[in-house]
Backbone of each chain as ProteinMPNN parsed JSONL, in Angstrom:
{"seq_chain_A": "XXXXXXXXXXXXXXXXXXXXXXXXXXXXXXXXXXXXXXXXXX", "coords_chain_A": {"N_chain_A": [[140.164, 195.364, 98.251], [142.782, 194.814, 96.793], [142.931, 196.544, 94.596], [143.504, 199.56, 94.559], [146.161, 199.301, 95.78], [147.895, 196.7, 94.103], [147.809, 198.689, 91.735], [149.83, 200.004, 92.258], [152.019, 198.688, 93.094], [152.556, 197.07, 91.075], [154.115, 198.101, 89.262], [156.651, 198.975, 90.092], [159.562, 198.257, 90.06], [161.247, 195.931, 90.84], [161.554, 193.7, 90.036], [161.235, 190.146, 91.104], [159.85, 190.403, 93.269], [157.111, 191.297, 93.029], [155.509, 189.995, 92.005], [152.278, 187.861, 93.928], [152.05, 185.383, 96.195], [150.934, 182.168, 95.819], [149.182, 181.838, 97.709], [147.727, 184.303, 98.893], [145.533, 186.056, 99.729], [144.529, 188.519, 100.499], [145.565, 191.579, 99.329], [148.093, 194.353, 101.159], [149.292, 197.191, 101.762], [151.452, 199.308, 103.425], [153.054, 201.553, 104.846], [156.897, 202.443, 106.011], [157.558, 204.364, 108.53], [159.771, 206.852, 109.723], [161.703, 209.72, 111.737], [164.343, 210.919, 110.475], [168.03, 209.71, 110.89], [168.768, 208.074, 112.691], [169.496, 205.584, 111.912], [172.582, 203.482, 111.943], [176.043, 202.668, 110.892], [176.286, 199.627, 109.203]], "CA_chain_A": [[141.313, 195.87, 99.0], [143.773, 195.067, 96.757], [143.285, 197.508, 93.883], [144.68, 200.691, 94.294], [148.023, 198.832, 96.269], [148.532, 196.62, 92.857], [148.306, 199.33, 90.516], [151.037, 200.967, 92.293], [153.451, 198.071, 93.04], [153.039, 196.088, 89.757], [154.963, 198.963, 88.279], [157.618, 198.82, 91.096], [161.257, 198.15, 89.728], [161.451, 195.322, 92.216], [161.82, 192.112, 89.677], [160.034, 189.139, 91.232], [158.958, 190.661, 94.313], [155.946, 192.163, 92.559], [154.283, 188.915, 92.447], [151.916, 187.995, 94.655], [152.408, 184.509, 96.74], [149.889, 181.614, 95.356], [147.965, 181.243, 99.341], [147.527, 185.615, 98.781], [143.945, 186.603, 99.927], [144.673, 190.061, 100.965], [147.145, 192.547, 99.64], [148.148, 195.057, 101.909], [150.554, 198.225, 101.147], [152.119, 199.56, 104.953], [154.03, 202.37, 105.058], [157.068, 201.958, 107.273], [158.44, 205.634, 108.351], [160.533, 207.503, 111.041], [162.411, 210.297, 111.277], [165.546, 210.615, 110.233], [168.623, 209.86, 111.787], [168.925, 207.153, 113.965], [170.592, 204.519, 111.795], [173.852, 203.476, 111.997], [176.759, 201.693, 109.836], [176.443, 197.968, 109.465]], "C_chain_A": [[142.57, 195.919, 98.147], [144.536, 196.115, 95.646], [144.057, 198.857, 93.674], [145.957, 200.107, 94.679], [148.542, 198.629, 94.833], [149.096, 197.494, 92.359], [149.552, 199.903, 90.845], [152.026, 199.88, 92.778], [153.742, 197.067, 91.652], [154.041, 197.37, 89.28], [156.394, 199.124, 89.07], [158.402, 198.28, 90.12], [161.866, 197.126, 90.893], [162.03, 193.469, 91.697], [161.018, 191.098, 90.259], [159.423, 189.295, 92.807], [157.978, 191.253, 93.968], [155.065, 191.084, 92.504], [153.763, 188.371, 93.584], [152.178, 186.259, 95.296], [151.402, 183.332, 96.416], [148.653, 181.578, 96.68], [147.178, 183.138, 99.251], [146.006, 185.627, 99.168], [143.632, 188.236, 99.526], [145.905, 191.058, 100.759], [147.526, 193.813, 100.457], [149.158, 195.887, 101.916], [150.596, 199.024, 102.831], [153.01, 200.363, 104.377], [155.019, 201.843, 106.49], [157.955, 203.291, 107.279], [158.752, 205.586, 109.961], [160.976, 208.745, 110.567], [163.77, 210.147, 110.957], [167.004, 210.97, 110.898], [169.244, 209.238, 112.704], [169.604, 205.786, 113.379], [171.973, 204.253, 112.038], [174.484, 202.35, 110.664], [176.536, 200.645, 109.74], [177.56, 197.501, 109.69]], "O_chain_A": [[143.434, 196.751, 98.426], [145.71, 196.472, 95.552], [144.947, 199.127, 92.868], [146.913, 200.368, 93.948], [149.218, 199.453, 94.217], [150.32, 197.597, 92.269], [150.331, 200.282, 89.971], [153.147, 200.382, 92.867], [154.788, 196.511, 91.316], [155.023, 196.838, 88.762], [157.311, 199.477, 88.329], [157.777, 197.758, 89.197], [162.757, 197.441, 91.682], [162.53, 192.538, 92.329], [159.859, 191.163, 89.85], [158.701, 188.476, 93.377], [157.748, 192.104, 94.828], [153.915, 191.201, 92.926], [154.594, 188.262, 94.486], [152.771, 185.733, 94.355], [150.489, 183.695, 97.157], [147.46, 181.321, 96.513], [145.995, 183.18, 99.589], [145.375, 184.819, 98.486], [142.922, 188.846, 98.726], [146.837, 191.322, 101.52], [146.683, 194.599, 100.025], [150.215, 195.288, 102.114], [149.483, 199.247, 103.308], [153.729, 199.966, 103.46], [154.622, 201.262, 107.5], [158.836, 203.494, 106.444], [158.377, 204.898, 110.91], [160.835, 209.075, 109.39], [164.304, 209.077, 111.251], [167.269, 212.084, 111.35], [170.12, 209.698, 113.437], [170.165, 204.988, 114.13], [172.523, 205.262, 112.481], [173.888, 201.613, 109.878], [176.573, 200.366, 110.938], [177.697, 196.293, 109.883]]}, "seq_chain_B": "XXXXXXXXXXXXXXXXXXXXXXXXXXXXXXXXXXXXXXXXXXXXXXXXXXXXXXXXXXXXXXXXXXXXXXXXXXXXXXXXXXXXXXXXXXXXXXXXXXXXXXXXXXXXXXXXXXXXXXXXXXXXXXXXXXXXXXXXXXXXXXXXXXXXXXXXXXXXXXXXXXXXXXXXXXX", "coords_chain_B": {"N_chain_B": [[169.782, 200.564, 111.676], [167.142, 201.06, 111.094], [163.829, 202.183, 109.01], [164.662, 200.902, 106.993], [166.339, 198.565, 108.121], [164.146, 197.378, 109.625], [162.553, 196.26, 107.444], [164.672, 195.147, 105.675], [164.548, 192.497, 107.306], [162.48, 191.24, 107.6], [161.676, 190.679, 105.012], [160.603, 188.545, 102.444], [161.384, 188.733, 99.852], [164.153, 189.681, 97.994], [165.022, 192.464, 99.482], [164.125, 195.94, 97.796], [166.935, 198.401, 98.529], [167.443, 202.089, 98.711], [169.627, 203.065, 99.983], [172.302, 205.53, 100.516], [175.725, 206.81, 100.918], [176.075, 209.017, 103.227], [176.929, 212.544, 102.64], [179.118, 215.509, 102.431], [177.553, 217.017, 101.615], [175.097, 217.072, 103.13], [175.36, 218.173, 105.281], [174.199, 220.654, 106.444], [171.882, 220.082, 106.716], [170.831, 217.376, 107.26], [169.887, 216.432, 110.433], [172.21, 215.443, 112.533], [172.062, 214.723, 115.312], [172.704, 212.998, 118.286], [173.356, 210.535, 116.622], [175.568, 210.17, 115.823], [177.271, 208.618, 114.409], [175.799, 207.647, 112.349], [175.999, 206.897, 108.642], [174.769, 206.388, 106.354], [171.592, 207.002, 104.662], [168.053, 207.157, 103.339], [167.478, 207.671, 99.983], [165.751, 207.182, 98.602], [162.768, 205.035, 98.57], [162.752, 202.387, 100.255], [161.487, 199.094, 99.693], [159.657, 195.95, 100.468], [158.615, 192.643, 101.082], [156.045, 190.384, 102.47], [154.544, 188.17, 103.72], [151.761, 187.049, 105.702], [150.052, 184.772, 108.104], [146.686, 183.836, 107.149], [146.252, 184.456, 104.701], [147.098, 187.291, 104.195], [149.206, 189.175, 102.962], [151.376, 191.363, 103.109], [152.691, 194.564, 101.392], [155.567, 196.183, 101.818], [156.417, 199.608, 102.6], [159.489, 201.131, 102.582], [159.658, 204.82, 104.184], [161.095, 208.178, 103.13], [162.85, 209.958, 105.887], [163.051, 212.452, 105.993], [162.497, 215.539, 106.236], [162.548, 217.076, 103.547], [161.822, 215.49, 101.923], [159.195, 215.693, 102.178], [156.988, 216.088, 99.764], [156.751, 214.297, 98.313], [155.063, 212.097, 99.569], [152.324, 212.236, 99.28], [152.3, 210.543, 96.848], [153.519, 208.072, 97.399], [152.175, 207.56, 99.949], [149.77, 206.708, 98.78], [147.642, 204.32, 98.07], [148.118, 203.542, 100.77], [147.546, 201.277, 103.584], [147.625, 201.949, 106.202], [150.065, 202.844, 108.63], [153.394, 202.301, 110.04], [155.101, 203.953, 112.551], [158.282, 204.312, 113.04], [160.362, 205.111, 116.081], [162.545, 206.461, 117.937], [163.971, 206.201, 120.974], [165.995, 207.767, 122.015], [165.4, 210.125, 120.354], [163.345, 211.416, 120.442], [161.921, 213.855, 120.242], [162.421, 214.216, 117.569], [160.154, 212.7, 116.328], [157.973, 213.995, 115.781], [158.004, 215.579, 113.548], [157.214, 213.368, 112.062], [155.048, 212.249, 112.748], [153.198, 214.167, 112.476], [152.272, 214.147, 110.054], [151.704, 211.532, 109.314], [149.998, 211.831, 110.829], [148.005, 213.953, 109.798], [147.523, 212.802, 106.777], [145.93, 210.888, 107.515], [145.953, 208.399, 107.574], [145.491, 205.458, 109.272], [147.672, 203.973, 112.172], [150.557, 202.261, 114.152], [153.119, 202.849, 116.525], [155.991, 202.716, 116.743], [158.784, 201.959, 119.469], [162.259, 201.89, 118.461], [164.637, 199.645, 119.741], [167.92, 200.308, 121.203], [171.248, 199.61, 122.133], [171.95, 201.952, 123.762], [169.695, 203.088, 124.385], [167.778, 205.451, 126.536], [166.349, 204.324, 129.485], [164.592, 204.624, 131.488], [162.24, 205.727, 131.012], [159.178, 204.861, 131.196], [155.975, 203.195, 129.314], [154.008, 204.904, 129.457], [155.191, 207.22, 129.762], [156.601, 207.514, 127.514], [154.364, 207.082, 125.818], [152.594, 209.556, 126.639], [154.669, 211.705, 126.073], [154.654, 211.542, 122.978], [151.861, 212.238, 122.302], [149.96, 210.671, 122.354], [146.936, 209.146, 121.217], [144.863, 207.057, 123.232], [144.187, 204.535, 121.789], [145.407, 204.181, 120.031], [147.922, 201.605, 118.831], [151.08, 201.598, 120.42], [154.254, 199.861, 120.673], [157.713, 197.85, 121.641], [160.59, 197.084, 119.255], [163.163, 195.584, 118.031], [164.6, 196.158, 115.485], [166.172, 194.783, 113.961], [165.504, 192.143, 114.316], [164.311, 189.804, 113.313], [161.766, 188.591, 114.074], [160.857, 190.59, 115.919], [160.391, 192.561, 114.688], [158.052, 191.709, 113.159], [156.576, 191.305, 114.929], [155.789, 194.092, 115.808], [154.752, 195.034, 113.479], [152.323, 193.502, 112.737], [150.896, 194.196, 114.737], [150.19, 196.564, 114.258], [148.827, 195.897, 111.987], [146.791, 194.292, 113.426], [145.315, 196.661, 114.759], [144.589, 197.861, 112.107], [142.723, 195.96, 111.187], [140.67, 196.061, 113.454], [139.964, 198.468, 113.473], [139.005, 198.731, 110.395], [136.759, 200.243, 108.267], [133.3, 199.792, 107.906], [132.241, 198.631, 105.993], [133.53, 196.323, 105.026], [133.825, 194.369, 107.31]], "CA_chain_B": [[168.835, 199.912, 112.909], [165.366, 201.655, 111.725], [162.956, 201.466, 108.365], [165.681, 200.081, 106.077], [166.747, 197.616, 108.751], [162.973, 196.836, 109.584], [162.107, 195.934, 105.969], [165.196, 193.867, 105.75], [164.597, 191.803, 108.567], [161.321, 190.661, 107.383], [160.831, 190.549, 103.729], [160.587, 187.24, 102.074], [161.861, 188.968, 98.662], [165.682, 190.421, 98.434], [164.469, 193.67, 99.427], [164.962, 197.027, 97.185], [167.177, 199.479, 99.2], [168.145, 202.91, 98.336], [170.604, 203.598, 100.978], [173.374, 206.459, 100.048], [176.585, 207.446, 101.62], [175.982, 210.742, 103.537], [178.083, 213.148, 102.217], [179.004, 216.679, 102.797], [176.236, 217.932, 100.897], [174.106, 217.388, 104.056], [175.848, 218.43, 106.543], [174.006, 221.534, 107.157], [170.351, 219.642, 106.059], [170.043, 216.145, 108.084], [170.385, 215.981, 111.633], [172.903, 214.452, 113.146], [172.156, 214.604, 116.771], [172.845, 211.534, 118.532], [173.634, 209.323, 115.874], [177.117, 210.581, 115.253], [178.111, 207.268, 113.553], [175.64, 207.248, 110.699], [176.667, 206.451, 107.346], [174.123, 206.521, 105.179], [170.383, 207.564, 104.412], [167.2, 206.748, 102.254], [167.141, 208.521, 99.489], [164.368, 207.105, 97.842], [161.946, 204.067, 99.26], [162.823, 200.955, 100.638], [160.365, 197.977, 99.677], [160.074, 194.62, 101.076], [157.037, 191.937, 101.631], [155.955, 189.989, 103.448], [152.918, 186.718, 104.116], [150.988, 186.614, 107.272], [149.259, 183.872, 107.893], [145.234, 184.041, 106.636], [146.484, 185.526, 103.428], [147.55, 188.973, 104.242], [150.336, 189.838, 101.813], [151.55, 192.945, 103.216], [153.914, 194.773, 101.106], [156.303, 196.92, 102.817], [157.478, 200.658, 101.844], [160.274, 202.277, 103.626], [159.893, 206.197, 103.473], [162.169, 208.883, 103.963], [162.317, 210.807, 107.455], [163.888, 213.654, 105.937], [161.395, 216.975, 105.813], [163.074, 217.85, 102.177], [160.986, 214.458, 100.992], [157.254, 215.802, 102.314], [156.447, 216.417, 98.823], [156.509, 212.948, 97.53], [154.449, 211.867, 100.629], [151.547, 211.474, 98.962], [152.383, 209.728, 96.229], [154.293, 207.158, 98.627], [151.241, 206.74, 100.489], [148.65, 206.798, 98.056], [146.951, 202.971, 98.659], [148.802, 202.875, 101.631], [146.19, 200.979, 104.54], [148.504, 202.331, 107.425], [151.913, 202.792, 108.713], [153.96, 201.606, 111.294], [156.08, 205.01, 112.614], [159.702, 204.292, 114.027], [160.85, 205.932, 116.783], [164.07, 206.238, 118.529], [163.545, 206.658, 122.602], [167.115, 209.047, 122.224], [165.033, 211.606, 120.239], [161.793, 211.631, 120.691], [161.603, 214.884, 119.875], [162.678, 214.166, 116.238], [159.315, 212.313, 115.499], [156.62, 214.891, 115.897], [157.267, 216.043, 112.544], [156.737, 212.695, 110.916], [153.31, 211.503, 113.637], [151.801, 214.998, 112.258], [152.441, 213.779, 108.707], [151.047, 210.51, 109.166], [147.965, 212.339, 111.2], [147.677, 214.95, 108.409], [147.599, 212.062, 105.662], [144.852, 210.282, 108.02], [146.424, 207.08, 107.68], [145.9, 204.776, 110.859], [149.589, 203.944, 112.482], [150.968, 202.237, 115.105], [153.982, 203.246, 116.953], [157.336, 201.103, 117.344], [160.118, 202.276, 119.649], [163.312, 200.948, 118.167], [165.273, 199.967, 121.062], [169.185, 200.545, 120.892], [171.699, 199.221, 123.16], [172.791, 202.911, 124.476], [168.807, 204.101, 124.523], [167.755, 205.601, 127.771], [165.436, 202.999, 130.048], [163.852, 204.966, 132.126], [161.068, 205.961, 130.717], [157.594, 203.742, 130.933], [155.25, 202.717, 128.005], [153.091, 205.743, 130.072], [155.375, 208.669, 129.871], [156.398, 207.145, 125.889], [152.829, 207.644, 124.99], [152.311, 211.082, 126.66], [155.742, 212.35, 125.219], [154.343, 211.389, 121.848], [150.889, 212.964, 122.324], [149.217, 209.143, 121.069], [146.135, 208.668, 121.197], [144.512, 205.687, 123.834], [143.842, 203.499, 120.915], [146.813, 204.121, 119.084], [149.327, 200.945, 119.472], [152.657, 201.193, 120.85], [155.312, 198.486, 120.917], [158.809, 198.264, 121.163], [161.216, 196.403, 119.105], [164.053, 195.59, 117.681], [164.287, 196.344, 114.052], [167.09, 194.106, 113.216], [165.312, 191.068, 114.857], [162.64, 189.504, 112.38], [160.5, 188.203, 114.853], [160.523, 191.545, 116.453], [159.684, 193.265, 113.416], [157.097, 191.542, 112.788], [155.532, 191.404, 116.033], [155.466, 195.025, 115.652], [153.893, 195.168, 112.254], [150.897, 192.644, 113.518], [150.533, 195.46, 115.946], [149.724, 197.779, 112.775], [148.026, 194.778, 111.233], [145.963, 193.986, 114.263], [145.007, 197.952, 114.62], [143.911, 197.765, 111.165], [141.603, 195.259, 111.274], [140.234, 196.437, 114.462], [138.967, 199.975, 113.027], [138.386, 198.976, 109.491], [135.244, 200.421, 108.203], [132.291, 199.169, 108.692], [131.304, 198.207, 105.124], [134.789, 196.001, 104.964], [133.539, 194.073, 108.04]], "C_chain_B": [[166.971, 200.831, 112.528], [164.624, 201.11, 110.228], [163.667, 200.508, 107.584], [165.91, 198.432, 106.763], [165.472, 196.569, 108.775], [162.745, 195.782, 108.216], [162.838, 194.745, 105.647], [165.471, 192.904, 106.513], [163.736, 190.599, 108.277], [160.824, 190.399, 105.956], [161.23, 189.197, 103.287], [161.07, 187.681, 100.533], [163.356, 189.62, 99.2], [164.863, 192.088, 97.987], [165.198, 194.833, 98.3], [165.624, 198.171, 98.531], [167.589, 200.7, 98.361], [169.002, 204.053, 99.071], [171.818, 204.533, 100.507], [174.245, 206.517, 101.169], [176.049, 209.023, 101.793], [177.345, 211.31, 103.23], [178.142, 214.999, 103.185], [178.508, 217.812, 102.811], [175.465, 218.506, 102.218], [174.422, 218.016, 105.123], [175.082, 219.352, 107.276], [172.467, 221.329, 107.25], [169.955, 218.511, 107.87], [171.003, 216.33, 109.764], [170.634, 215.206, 112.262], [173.425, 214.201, 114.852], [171.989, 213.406, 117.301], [173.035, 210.52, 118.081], [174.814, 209.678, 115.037], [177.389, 209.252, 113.991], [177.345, 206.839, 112.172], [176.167, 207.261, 109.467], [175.999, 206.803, 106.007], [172.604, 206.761, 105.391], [169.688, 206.786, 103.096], [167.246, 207.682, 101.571], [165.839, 208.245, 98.311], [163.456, 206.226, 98.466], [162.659, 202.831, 99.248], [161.326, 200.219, 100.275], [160.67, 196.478, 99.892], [158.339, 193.934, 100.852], [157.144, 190.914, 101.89], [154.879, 189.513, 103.975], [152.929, 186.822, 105.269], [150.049, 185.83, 106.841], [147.435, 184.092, 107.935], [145.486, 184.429, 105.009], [147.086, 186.423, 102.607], [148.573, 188.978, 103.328], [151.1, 191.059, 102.445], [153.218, 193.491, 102.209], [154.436, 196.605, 101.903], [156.837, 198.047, 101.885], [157.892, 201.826, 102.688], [160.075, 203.834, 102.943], [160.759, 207.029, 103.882], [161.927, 209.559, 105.121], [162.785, 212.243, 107.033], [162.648, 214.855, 105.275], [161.618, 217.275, 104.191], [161.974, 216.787, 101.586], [159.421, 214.879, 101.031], [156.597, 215.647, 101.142], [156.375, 214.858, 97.957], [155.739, 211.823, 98.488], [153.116, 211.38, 100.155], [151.322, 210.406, 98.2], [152.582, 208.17, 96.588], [153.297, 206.762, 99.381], [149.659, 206.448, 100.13], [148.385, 204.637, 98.099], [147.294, 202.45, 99.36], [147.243, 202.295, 102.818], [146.428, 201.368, 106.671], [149.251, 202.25, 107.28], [152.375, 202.594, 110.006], [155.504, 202.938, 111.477], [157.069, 204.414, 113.81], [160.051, 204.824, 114.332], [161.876, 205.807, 117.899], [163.96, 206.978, 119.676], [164.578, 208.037, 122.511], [166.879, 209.897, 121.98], [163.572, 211.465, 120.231], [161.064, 212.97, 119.74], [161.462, 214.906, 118.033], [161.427, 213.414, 115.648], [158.119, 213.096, 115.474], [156.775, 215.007, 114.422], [156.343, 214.802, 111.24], [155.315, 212.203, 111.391], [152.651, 212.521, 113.363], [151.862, 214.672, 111.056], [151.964, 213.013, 108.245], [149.502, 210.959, 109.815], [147.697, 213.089, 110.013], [147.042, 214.289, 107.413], [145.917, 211.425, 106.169], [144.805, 208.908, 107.965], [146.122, 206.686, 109.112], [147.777, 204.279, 110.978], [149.599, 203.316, 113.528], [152.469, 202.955, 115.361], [154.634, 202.467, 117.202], [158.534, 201.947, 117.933], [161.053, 201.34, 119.361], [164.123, 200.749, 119.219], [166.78, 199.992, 120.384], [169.345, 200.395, 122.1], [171.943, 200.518, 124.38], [170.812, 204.113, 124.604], [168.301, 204.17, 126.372], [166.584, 204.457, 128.106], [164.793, 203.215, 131.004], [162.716, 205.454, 131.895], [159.969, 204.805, 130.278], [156.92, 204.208, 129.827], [154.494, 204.511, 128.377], [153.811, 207.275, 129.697], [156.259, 208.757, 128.068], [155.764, 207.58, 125.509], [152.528, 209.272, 125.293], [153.719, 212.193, 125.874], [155.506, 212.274, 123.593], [152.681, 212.009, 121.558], [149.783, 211.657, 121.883], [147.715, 209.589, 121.785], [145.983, 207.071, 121.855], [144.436, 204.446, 122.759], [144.917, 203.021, 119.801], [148.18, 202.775, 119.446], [150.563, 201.198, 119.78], [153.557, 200.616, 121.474], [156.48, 198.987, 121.23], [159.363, 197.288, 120.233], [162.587, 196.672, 118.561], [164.161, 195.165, 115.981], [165.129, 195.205, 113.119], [166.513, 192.307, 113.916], [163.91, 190.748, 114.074], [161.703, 189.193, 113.184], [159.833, 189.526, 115.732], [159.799, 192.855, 115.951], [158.23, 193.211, 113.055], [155.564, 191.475, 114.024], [154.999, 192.709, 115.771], [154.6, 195.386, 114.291], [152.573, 194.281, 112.134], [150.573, 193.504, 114.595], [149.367, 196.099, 115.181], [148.475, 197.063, 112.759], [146.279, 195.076, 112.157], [144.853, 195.373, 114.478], [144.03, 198.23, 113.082], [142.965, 197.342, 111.217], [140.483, 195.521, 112.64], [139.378, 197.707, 113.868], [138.672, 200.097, 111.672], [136.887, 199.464, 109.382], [134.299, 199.201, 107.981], [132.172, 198.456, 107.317], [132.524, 196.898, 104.231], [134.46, 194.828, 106.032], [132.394, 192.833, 107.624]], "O_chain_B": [[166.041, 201.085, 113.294], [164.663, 199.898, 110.016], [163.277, 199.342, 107.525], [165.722, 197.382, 106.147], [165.467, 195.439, 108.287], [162.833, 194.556, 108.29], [162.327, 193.653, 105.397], [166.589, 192.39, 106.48], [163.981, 189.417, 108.521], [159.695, 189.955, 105.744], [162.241, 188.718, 103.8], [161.14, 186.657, 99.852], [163.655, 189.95, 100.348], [164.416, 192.609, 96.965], [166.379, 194.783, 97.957], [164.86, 198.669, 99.358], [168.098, 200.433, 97.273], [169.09, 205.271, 98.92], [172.512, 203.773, 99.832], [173.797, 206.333, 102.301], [175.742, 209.876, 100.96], [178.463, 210.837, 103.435], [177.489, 215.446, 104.128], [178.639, 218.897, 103.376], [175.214, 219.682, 102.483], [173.547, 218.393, 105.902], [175.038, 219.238, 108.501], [171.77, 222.205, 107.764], [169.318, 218.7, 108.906], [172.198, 216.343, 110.059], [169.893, 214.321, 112.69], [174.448, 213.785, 115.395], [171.119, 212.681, 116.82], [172.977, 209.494, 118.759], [174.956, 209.498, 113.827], [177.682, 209.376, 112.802], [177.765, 206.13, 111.257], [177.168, 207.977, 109.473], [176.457, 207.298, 104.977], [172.337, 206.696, 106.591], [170.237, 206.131, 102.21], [167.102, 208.765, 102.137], [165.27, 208.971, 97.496], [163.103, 206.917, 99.422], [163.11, 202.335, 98.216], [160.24, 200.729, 100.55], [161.712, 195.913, 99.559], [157.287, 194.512, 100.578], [158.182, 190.29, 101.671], [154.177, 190.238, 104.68], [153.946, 186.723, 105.956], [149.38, 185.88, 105.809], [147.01, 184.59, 108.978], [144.507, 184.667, 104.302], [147.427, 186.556, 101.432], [148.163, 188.002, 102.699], [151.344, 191.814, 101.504], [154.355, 193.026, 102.286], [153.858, 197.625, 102.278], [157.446, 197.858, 100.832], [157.347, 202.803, 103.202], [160.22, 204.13, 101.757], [161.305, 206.808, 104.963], [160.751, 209.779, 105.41], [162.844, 213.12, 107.894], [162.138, 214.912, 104.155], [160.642, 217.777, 103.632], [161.211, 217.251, 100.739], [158.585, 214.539, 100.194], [155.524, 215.055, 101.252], [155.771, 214.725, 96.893], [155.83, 210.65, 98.125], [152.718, 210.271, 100.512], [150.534, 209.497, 98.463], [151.908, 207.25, 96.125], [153.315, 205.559, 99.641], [148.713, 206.112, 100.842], [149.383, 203.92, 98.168], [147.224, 201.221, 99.371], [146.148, 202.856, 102.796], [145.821, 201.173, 107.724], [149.739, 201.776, 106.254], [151.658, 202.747, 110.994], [156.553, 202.908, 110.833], [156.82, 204.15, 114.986], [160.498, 205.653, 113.539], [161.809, 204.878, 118.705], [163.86, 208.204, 119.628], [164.174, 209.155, 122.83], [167.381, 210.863, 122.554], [163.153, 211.571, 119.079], [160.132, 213.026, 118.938], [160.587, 215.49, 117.394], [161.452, 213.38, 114.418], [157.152, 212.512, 114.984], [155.799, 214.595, 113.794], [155.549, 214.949, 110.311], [154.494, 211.799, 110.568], [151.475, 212.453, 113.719], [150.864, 215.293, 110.69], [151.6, 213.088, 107.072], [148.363, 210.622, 109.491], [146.979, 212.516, 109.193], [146.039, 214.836, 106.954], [144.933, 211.467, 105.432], [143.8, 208.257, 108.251], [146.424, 207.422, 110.051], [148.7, 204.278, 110.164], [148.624, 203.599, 114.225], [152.963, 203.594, 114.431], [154.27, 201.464, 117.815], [159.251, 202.583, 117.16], [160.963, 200.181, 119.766], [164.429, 201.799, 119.784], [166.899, 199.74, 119.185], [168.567, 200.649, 123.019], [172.087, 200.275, 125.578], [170.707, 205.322, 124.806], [168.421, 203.272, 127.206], [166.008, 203.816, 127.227], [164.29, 202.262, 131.6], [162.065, 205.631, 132.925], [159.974, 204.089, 129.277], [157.099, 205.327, 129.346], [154.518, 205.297, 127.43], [153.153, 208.275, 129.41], [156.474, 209.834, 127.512], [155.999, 208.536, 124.77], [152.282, 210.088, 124.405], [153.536, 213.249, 125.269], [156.236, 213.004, 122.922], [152.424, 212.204, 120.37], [148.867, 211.859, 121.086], [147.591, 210.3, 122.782], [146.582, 206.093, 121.408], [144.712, 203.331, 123.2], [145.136, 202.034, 119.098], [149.158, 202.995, 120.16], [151.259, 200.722, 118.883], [153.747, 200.752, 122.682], [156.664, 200.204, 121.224], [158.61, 196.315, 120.226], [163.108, 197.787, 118.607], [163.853, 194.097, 115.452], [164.868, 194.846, 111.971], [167.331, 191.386, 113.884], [162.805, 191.276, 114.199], [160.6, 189.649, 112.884], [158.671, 189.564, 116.136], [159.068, 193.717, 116.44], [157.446, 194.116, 112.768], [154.336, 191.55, 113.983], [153.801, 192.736, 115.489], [153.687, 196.2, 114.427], [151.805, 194.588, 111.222], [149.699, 193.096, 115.36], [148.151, 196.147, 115.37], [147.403, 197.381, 113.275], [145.235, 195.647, 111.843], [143.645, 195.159, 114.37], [142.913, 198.748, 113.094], [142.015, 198.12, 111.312], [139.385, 194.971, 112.54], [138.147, 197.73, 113.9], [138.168, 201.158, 111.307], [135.997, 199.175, 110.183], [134.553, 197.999, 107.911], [131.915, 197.28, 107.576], [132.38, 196.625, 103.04], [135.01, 193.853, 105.52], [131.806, 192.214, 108.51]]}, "name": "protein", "num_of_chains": 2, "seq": "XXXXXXXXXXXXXXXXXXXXXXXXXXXXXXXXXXXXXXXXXXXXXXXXXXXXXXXXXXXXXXXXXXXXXXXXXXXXXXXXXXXXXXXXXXXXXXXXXXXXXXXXXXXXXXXXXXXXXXXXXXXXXXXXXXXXXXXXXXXXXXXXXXXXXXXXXXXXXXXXXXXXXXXXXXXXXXXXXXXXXXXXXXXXXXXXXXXXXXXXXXXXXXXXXXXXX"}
């Protein structure tokens, strides 16, 4: 499961969120979409 | 209040954003129906992640909603294992193009209405789902994007959905 995800977030521009957590079993890549539009300012 | 917010609600890393000031560029591009007061936009991916307990890892990647992005769609969801589509009760209408995008792709998905203080409240889970065309099996929640626990309920939705219709040889 977690091959294709890795290959595409080790290369991520993300600094030390690219490593994985030592308890890790399962990596899992989730899209999270909408359309656009609906945010607002903070 | 939607993927950006999501992402940073819940990630256990200082998430990447790539939020922009809307400018005047767009004016005649992104629609700004009902959300007069926005500010700003994705212009590239949000990423976040994020431990569930057994293991899971999930890492998180906000995409854009904006039709001009389709073309980097696959790339973006190339080893994706599903997606969790946010949807805003005020337009409804505004998510067809991204729930045929995610059907197109063939990704599994759940559905999350984001709630907002000023969204309408009359409409049941029942006339939600038929206004969205879902599918019986298809999850849909609501939450609140800026509330981690709510976030994540909703993304154990996904989760749960996942593991439910993995294939067989995964099982």
């Amino acid at each position: 499961m977690a091959s294709a995800t890795s290959s595409t977030v080790d290369t991520a521009a993300v600094g030390d969120g690219i490593h994985l957590p030592d308890t890790a079993r399962d990596l899992v890549k989730i899209l999270v979409t909408g359309p656009f539009g609906w945010a607002r300012p903070p | 209040m939607g993927k950006t917010t999501l992402i940073g609600s819940v990630s256990e890393i200082r998430p990447l954003h790539t939020e922009e000031q809307l400018t005047e560029a767009s004016a005649q591009v992104d629609d700004l129906a009902g959300v007069r007061d926005k500010s700003t936009t994705t212009v590239a991916i949000d990423f976040g992640r994020i431990s569930l307990p057994g293991g899971i890892v999930l890492y998180l990647f906000g995409t854009p909603g904006q039709e001009r992005f389709r073309p980097l769609w696959d790339d973006i969801a190339y080893g994706a294992l599903g997606a969790l589509v946010l949807v805003d009760a005020r337009r409804i209408d505004a998510s067809f193009d991204v729930l045929g995008l995610v059907e197109e792709t063939g990704l599994p998905y759940a559905v999350a209405f984001n709630t907002f203080p000023d969204a309408p409240r009359h409409h049941t889970p029942e006339q939600l789902r038929a206004a969205l065309d879902l599918e019986p099996a298809t999850p849909m929640v609501t939450c609140d994007a800026r509330e981690p626990n709510s976030s994540i309920d909703a993304l154990l939705a996904l989760v749960q959905h996942l593991i439910d219709h993995r294939p067989a040889e995964h099982r």
